[in-house]
N, C-alpha and C positions, 0 to 999 in steps of 0.2 A: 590413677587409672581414670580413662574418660565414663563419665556416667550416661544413661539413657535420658531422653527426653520424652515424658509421656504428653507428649502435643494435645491430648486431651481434656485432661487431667483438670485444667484451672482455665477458668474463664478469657476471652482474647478480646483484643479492642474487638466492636461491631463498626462493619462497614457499608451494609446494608439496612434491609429490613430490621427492625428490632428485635424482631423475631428470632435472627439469626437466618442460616438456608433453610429451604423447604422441608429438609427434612430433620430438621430440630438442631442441627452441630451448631457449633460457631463458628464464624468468621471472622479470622483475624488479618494482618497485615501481609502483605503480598512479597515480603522478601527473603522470608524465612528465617525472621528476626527468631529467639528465645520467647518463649511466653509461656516457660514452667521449669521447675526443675524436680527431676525425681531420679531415683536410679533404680536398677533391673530387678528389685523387687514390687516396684508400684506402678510397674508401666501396664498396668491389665487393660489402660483406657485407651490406649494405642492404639491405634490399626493401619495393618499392611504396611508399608516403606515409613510411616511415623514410627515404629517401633527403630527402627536402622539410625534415629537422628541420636546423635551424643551430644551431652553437654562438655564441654572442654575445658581444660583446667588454663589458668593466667587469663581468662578475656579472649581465648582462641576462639577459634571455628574451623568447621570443616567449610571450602571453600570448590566452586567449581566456577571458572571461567573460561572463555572462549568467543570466539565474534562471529558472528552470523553472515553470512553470503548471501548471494544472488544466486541462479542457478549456473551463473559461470563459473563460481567459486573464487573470484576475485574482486566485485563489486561487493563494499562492506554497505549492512543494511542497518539505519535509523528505526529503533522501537519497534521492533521485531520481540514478538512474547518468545520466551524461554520458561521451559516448565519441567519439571520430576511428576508425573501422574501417581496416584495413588491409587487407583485403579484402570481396568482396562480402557484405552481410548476407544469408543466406537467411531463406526463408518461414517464418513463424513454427510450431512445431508445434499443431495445434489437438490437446484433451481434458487433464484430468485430470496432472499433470506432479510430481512430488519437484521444487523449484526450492529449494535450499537458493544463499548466499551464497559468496562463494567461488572459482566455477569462472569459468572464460574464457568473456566475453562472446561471441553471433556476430560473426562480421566481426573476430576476433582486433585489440583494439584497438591502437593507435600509443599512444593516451594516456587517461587516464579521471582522473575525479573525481566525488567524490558532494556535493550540495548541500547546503550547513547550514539552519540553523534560519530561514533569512530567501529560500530556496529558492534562493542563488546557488552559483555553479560558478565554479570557474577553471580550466581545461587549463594546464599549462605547458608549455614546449616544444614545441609544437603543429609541424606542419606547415606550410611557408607557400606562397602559390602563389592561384589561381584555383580555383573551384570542388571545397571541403575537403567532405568529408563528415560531417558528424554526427547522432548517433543519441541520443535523448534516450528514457528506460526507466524504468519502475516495476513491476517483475514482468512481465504478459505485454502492460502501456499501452507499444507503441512506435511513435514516431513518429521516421523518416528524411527529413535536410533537406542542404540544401547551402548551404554560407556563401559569398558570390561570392568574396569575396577575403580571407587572411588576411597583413597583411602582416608582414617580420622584423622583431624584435628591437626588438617595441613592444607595447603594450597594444592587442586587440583588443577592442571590445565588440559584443555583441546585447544592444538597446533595446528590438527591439518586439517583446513579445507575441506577436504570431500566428507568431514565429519559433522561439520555444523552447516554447511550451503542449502539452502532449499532445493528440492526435487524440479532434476529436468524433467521427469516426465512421469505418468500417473503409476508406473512401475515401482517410483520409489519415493510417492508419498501422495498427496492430495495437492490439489491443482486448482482455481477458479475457472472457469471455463470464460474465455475471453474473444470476442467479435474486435476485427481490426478491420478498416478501412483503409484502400490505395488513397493515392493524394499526389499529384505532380510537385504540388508545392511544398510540402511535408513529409517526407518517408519516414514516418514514424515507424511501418511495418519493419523497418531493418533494427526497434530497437528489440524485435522477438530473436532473432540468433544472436544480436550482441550482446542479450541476457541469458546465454546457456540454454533456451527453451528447446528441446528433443526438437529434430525436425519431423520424426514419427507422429508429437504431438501435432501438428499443420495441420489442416483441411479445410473444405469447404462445406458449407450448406447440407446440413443433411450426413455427415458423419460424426463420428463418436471421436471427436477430438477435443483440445482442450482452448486452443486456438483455431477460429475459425475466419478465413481472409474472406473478404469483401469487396467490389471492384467499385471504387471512386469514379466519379464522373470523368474527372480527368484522364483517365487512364483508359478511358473506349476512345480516346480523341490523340493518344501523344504515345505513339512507340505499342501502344497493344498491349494484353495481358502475356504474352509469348515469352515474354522476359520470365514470368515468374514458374517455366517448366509446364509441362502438357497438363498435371495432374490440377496444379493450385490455378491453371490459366483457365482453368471451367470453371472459378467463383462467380457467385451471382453478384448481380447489382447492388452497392450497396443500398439502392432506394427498397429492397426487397426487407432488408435488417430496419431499418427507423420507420418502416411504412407502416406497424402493427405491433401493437405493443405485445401481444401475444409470441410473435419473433423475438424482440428485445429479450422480454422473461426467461429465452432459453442459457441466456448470458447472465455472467457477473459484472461484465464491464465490460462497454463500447470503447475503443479507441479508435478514433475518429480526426485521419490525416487531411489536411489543407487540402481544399482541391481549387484552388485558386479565384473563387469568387464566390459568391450566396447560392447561384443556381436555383433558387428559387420554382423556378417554369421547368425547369428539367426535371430533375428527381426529388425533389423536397413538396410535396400537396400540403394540404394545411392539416390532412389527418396525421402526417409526422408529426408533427409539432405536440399534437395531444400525448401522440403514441410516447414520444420520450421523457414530455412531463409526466405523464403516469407513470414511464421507468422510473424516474428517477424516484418519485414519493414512496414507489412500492421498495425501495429498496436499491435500485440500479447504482453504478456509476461511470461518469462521461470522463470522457479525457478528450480535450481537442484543442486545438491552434490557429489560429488566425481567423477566419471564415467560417470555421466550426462557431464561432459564437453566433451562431443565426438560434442555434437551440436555448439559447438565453435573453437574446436579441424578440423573437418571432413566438414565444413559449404562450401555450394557452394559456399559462397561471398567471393573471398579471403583477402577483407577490416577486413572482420569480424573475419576470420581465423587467421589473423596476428597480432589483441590488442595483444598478447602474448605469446610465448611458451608455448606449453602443451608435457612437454613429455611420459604422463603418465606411468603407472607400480604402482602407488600405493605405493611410496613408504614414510616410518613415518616418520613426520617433527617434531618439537619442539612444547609440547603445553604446557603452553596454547597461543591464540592469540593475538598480544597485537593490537588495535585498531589503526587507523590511526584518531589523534582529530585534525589535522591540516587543515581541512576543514567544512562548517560549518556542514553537515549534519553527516560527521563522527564524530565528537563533540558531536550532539546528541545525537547519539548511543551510546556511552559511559556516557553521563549523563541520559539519560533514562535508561540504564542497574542497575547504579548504585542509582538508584530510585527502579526500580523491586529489584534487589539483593542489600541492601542496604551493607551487610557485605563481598560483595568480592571486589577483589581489581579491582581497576579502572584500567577503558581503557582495561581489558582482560575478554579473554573470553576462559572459558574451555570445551574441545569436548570429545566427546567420544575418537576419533582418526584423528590426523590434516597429511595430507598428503602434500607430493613434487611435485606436479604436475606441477605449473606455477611458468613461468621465464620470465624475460625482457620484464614487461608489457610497453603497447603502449598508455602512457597518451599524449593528454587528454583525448583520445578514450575511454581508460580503465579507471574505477575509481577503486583505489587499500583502501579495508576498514579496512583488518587487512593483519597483516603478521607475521611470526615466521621464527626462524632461520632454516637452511637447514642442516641434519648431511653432510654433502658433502663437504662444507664451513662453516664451523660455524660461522663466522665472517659475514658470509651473510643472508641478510633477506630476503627470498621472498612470493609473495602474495600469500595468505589464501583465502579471503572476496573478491569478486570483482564484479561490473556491469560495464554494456556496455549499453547504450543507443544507439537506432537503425534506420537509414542502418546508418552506419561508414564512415563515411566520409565528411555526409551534415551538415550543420550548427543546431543547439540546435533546432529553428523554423520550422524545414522541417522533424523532427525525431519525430518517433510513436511509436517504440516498448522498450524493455526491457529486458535486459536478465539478473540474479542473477547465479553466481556458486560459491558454499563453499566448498573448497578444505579440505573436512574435512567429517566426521560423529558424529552429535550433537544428536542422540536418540540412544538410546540402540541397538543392533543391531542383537544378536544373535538372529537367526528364533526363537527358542524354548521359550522365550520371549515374545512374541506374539502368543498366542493358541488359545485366543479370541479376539474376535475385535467387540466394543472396550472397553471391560474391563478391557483386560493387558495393555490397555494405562496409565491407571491413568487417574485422573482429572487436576491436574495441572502440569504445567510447570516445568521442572527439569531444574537444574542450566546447562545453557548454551541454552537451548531449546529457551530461551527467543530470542537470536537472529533471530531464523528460524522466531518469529513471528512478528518481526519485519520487515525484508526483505518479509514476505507476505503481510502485508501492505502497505509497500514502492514501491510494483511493480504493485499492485491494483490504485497505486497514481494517477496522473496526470504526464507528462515528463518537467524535468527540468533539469537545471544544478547541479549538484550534489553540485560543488563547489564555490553554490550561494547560499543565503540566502533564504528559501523560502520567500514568498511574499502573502499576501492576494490579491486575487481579486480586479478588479477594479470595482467599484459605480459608477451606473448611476445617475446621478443627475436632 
């Protein structure tokens, strides 16, 4: 017969503080290895769902796997946390937050794992019993479910979809709240229905939504906001969102579409420039494409200003991109891609149109994800794909924000293209688009070293 696991019981590796957590347990490893064994007379040191783990007899386990989604329920997601709570989850905090890697999940898990490249999970050791709780997480995307039954010292699985996906909308879990920018050049905004996001969640300026749209320069000049419905065609400016960092603060993350030049004298003064370096130190993070790099380019912080040359002009690079797999997360990318696109070729990525913008990036500052050759130098490769992790300069521990820019255009681009919104989006992902939804997920994350393994959580014990 399977025995109990008193999880308490005997000392775990420390992964932390030496201390242990704050409030005196220990801390041991994040997969829900073994790290005691006793049976159902000496488990008194347990508690809640640690009572439920058994020890198995031959070298078994109890097992639970399953793969993580997008809120389409078909997009599979890269290093997505999986977690068993051992106590209640509380409310999530709403505004502005440092979420670095690392710390103890809410609801102090029993057991965690993070999904690989093909978006699966496996708990080990899990709990068994009737109605298990688990909590499926990508920065602030969480959504709380309950498994009916897990049974000992076998292979559990979830199969369907609507069971492991992140929450379309705040009904049926937690949600970042996210500011998007129109863009003639970039319709990024069509990658919010092509991710499953509620259109309940939509709005603009000034309501309780989870997405909030924003009108690109481009788009007061090429076809009008009328395409996107009476209701979302009152967004404001988006010079109203980057003009005031106190704006910024009400977001987790700008996504920020091409609008086909620097615009500088139009909607961008020089107090943006501060406002989004201060997002991003406080915690923010950027997602943008082409002409979005003026927030990198033009940035108060000269740390920030200098990961790289930017010279922009916009002028055409080599495409398609080929990935950088020599670190572990860009490795990912390329085996998650070629999981989504099974039939293109590995390690690339093909754009609409991949521009020359950046030179002589500043690692480790810069992390460089793809690159293609330069017509200038053809002999030379420079970066496409790149993050910065933010203020520049402090050590991985002390850094909060985020910043993504894809030297490139991955959606369709001509205005006329877009008449409806969002109809002329399509429903799913066209080849290369898969990247953008990847880098929206990976900025939604937690902060980490790019060119480290990620890591599960450490377990209180």
């Amino acid at each position: 017969m399977p025995g109990f696991l008193a999880a308490c019981s005997t000392p775990a590796q420390n992964r932390g503080d030496p201390s242990g957590s704050p409030d005196g347990s220990r801390i041991g490893i994040g997969d829900g290895g073994s790290i005691g064994v006793s049976d159902a007379s000496n488990n008194s040191a347990c508690k809640n769902l640690q009572c439920q783990q058994r020890i198995c007899p031959d070298e078994t386990t109890t097992t639970l796997t399953g793969t993580v989604y997008a809120p389409n329920g078909t997009l599979p997601l890269y290093n997505a946390l999986v977690y068993i709570p051992n106590s209640p989850v509380p409310p999530a905090t709403p505004g502005l937050s440092c979420d670095r890697c690392g710390g103890i999940p809410p609801g102090n898990p029993v057991v965690a794992a993070l999904t690989d490249h093909r978006g699966v999970f496996e708990l080990k050791n899990v709990p068994v019993g009737k109605n298990i709780p688990l909590v499926i997480q990508v920065g602030k995307w969480r959504r709380q479910a309950t498994v009916p039954e897990i049974v000992e010292c076998q292979p559990n699985k979830l199969t369907n979809p609507e069971q492991t996906r992140l929450p379309r909308n705040r009904k049926e879990g937690d949600m970042p709240r996210i500011a998007i920018t129109t863009g003639d050049c970039d319709n990024l905004v069509c990658l919010i229905p092509k991710l499953g996001i509620d259109p309940a969640e939509w709005g603009i300026a000034g309501e309780d939504k989870a997405v909030t749209f924003y009108a690109g320069a481009a788009y007061l000049e090429v076809n009008g906001l009328q395409k996107f419905g009476p209701h979302l065609a009152q967004m404001k400016d988006a010079a109203s969102l980057w003009g005031k960092v106190e704006e910024l603060s009400k977001y987790d993350m700008a996504i920020l579409s091409c609008e086909c030049d620097e615009l500088l004298d139009e909607n961008k003064p020089e107090a943006a420039f501060q406002a989004v370096t201060d997002y991003l130190a406080r915690g923010g993070r950027v997602f943008g494409t082409d002409y979005q790099y003026v927030w990198l380019r033009y940035s108060s912080d000269p740390k920030l200003r200098s990961v790289m040359n930017i010279r922009g002009g916009s002028r055409i690079a080599e495409n398609p991109v080929k990935l950088d797999t020599s670190f572990p997360k860009g490795k990912a990318l390329a085996d998650w891609l070629s999981v989504i696109q099974p039939a293109s070729t590995y390690g690339q990525v093909s754009c609409q149109h991949v521009f020359d913008n950046f030179s002589m990036p500043m690692q480790p500052a810069l992390q460089v994800w793809g690159s293609s050759r330069t017509p200038d130098v053809p002999d030379e490769t420079r970066p496409r794909f790149v993050t910065v992790n933010t203020p520049v300069g402090l050590p991985p521990e002390k850094q909060c924000g985020r910043a993504v820019d894809l030297d490139a255009h991955v959606t369709l681009t001509a205005p006329d293209v877009l008449k409806s919104y969002p109809q002329d989006c399509g429903t799913t992902l066209r080849p290369g688009e898969e990247v953008l939804a990847f880098f929206f997920f990976d900025i939604a994350s937690c902060i980490q070293e790019d060119t480290k393994d990620p890591e599960p959580p450490p377990i209180v014990r």
